[in-house]
LUMVEX-977360 format. One record per atom (N, C-alpha, C, CB): residue number from 1; atom name; chain; x, y negated, z. Coordinates in pm, whole numbers. Glycine has a CB too. Example, Ala and Ser with C-alpha at 12.3 -4.5 7.8 and 13.67 -1.06 7.14 Angstrom:
ROMAR:1:N:A:1319:569:780
ROMAR:1:CA:A:1230:450:780
ROMAR:1:C:A:1320:330:780
ROMAR:1:CB:A:1131:447:905
ROMAR:2:N:A:1285:225:708
ROMAR:2:CA:A:1367:106:714
ROMAR:2:C:A:1290:-3:787
ROMAR:2:CB:A:1408:60:572
***
This chain:
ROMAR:1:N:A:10443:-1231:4584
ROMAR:1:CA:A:10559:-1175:4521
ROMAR:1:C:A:10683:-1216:4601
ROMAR:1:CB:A:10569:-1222:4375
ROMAR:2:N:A:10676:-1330:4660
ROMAR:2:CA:A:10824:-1406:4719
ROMAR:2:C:A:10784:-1321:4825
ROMAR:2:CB:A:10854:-1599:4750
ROMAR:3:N:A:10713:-1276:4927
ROMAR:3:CA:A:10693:-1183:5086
ROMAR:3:C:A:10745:-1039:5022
ROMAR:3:CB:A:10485:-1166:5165
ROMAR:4:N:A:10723:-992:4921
ROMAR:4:CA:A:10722:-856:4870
ROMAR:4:C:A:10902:-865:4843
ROMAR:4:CB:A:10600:-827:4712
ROMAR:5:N:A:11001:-968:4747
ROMAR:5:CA:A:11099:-982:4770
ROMAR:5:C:A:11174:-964:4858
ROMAR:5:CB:A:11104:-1040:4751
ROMAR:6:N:A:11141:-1086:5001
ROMAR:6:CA:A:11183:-1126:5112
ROMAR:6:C:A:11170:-1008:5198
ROMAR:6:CB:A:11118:-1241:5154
ROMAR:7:N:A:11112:-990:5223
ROMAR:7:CA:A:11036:-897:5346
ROMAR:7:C:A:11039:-725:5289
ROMAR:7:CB:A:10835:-960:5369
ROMAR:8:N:A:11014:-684:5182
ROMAR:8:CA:A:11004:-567:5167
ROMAR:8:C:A:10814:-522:5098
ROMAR:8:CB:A:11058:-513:5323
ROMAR:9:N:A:10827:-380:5036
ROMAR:9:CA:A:10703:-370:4996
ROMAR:9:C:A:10632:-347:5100
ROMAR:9:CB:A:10683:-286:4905
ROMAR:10:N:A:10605:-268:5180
ROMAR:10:CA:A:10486:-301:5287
ROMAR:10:C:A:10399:-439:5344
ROMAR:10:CB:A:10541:-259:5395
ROMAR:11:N:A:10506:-536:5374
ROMAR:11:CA:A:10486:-652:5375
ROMAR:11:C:A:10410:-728:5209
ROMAR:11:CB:A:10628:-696:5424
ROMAR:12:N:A:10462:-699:5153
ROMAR:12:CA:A:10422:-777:5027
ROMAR:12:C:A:10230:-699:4993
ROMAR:12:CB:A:10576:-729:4869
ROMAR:13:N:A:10263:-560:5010
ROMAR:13:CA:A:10109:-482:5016
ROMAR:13:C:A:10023:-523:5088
ROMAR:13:CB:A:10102:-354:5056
ROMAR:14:N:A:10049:-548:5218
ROMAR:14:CA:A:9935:-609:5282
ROMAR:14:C:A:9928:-755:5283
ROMAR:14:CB:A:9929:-567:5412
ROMAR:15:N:A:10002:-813:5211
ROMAR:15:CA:A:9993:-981:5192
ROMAR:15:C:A:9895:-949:5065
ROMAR:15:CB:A:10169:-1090:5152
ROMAR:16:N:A:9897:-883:4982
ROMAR:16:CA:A:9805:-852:4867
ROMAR:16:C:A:9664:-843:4908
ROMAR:16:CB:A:9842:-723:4799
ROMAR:17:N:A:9654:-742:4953
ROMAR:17:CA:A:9537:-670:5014
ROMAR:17:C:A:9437:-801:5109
ROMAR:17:CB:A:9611:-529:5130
ROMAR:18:N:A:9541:-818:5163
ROMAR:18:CA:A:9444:-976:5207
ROMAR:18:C:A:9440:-1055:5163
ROMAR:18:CB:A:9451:-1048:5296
ROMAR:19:N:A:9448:-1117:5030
ROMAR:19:CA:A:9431:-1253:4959
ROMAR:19:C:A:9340:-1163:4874
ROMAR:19:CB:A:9574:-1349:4884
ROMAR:20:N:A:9313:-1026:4850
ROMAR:20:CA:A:9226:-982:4779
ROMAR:20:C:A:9071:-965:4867
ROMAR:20:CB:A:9290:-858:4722
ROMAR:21:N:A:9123:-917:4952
ROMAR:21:CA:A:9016:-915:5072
ROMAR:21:C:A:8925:-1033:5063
ROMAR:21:CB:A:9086:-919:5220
ROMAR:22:N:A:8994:-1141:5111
ROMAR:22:CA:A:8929:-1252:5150
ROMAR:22:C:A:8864:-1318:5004
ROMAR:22:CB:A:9036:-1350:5235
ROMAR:23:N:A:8953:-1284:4869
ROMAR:23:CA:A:8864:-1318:4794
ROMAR:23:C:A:8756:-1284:4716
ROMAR:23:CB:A:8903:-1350:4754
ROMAR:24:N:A:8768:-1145:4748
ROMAR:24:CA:A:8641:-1061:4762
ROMAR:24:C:A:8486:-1038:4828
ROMAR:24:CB:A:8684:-989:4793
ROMAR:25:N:A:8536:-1112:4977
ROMAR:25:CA:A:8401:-1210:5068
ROMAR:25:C:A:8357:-1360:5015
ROMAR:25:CB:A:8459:-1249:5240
ROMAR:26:N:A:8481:-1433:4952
ROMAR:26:CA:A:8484:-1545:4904
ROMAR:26:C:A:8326:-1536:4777
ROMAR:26:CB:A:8657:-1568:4842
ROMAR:27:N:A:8390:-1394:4710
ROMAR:27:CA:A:8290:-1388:4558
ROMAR:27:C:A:8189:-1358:4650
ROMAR:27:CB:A:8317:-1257:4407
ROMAR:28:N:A:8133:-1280:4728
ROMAR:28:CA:A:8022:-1192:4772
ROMAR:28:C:A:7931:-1315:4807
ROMAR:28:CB:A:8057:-1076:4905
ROMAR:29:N:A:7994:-1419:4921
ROMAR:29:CA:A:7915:-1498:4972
ROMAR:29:C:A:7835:-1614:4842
ROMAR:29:CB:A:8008:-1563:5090
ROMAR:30:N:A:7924:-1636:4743
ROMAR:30:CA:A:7894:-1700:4649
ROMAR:30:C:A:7763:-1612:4552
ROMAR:30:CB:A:8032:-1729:4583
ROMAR:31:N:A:7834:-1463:4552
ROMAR:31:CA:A:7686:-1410:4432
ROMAR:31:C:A:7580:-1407:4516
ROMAR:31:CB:A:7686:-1236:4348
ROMAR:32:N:A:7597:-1403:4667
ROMAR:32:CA:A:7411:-1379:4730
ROMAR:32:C:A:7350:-1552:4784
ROMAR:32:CB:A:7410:-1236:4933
ROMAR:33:N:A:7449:-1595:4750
ROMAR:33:CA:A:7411:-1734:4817
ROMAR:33:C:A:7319:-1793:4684
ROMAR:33:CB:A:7569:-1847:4866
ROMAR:34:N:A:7389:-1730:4570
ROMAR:34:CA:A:7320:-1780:4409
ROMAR:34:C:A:7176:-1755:4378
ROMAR:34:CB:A:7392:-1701:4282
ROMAR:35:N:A:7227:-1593:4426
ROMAR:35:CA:A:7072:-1501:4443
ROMAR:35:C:A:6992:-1572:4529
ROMAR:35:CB:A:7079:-1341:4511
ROMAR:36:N:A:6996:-1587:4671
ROMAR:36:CA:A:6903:-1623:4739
ROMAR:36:C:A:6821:-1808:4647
ROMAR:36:CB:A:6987:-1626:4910
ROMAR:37:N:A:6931:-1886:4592
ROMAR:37:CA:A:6899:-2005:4556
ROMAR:37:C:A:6808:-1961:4431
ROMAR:37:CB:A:7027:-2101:4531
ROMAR:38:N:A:6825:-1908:4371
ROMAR:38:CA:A:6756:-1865:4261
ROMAR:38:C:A:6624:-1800:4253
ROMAR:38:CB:A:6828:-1794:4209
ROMAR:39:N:A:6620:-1727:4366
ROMAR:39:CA:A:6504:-1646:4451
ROMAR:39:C:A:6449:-1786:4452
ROMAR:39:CB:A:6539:-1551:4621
ROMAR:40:N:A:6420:-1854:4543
ROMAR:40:CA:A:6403:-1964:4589
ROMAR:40:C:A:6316:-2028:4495
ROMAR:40:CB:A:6518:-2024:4617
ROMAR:41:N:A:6410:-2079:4369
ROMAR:41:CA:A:6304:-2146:4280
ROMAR:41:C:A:6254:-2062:4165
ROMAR:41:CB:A:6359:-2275:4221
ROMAR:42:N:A:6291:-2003:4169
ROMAR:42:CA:A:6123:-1896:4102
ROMAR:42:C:A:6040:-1909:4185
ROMAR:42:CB:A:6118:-1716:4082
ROMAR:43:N:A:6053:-1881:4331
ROMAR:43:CA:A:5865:-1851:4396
ROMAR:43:C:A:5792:-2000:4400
ROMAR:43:CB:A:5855:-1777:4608
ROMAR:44:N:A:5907:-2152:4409
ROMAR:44:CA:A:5841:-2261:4418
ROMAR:44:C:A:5833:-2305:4248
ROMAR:44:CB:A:5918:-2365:4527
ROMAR:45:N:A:5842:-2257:4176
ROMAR:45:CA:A:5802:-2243:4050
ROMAR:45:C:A:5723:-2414:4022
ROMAR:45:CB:A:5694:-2092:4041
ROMAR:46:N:A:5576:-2333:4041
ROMAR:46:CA:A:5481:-2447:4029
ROMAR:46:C:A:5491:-2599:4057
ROMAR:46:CB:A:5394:-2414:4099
ROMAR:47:N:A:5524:-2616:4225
ROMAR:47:CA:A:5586:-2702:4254
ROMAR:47:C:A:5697:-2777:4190
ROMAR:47:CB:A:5605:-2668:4334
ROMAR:48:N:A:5810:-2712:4137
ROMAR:48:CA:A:5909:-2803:4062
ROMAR:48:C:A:5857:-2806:3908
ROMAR:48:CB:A:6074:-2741:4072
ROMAR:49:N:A:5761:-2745:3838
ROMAR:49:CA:A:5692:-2794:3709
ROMAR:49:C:A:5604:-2921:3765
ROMAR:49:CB:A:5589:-2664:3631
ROMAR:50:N:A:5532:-2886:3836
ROMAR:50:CA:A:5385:-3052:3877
ROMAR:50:C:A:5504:-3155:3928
ROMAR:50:CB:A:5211:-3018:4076
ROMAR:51:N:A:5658:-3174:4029
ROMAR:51:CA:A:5704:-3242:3999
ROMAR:51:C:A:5762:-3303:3894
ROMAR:51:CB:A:5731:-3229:4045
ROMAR:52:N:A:5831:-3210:3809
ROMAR:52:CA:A:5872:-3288:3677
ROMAR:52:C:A:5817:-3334:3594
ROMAR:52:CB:A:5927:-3247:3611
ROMAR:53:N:A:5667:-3293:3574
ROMAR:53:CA:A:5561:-3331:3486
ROMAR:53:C:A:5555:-3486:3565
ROMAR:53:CB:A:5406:-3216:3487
ROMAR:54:N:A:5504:-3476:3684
ROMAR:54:CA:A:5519:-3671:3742
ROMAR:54:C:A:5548:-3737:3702
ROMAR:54:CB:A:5580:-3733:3824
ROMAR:55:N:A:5717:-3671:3689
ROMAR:55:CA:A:5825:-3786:3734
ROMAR:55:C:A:5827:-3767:3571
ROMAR:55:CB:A:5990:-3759:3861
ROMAR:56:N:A:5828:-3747:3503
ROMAR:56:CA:A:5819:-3762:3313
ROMAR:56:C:A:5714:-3878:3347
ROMAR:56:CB:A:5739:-3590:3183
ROMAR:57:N:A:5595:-3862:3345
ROMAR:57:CA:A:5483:-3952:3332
ROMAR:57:C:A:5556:-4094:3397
ROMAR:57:CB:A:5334:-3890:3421
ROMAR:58:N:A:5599:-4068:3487
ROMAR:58:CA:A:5661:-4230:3565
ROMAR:58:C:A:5752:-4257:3463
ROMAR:58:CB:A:5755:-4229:3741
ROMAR:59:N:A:5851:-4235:3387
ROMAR:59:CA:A:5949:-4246:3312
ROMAR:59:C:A:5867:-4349:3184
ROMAR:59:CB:A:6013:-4089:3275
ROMAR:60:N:A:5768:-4242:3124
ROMAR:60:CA:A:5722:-4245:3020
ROMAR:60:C:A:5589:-4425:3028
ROMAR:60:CB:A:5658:-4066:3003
ROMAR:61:N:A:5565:-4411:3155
ROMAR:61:CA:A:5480:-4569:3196
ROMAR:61:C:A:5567:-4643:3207
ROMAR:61:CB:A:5391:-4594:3330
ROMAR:62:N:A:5674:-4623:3262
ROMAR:62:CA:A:5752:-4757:3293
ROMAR:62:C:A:5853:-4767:3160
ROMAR:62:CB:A:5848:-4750:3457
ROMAR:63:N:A:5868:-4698:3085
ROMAR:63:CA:A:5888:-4715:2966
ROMAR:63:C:A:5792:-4814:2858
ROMAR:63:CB:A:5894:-4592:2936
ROMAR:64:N:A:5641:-4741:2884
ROMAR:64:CA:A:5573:-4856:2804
ROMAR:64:C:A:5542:-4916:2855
ROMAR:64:CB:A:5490:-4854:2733
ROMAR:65:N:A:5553:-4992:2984
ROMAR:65:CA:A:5516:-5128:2990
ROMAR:65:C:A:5640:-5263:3037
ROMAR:65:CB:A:5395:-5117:3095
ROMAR:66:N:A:5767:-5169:3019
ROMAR:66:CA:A:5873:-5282:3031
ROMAR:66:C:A:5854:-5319:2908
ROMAR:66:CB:A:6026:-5251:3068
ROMAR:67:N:A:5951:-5458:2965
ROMAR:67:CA:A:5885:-5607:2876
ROMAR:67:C:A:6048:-5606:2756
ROMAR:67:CB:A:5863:-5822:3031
ROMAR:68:N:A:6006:-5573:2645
ROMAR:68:CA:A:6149:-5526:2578
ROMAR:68:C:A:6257:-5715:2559
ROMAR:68:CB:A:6093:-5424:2362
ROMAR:69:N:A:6383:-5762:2554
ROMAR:69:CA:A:6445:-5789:2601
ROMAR:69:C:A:6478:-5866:2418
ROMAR:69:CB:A:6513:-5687:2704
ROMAR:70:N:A:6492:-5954:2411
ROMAR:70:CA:A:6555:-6004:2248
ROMAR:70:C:A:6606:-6033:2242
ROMAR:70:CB:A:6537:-6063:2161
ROMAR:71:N:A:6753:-6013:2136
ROMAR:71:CA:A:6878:-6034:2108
ROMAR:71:C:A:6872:-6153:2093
ROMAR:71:CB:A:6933:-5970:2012
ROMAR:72:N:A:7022:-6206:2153
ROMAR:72:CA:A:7031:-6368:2112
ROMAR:72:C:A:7139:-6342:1939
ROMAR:72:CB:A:7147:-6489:2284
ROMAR:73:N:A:7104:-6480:1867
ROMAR:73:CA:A:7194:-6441:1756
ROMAR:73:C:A:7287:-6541:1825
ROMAR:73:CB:A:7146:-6462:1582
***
């Protein structure tokens, strides 16, 4: 708005046009970069279920066999 003042509307139009531009590649690179990440873990699917199932089980052992801790009065 201050270039469009200063300078005149032509100037101020294409100061527009390119902060729209660029944030228009800005969104694009972000929605296919999402897509591709997302792609991604759907096909390794399996793999990140048999990891989390593990790493639960490790949680869930070292849960029952820490040595629980007694309040002092």
């Amino acid at each position: 708005m201050r270039r469009t003042l200063a300078e005149g509307r032509a100037s101020g139009l294409v100061s527009g046009l390119g902060a729209a531009t660029a944030d228009a590649i800005y969104g694009c690179i972000a929605g296919f970069g999402l897509t591709f990440i997302s792609t991604f873990l759907v096909s390794q699917q399996a793999w990140l279920h048999l990891l989390g199932g593990v790493f639960l089980c490790y949680l869930g052992l070292k849960t029952l066999l820490a040595n629980p801790q007694r309040k002092q009065p």
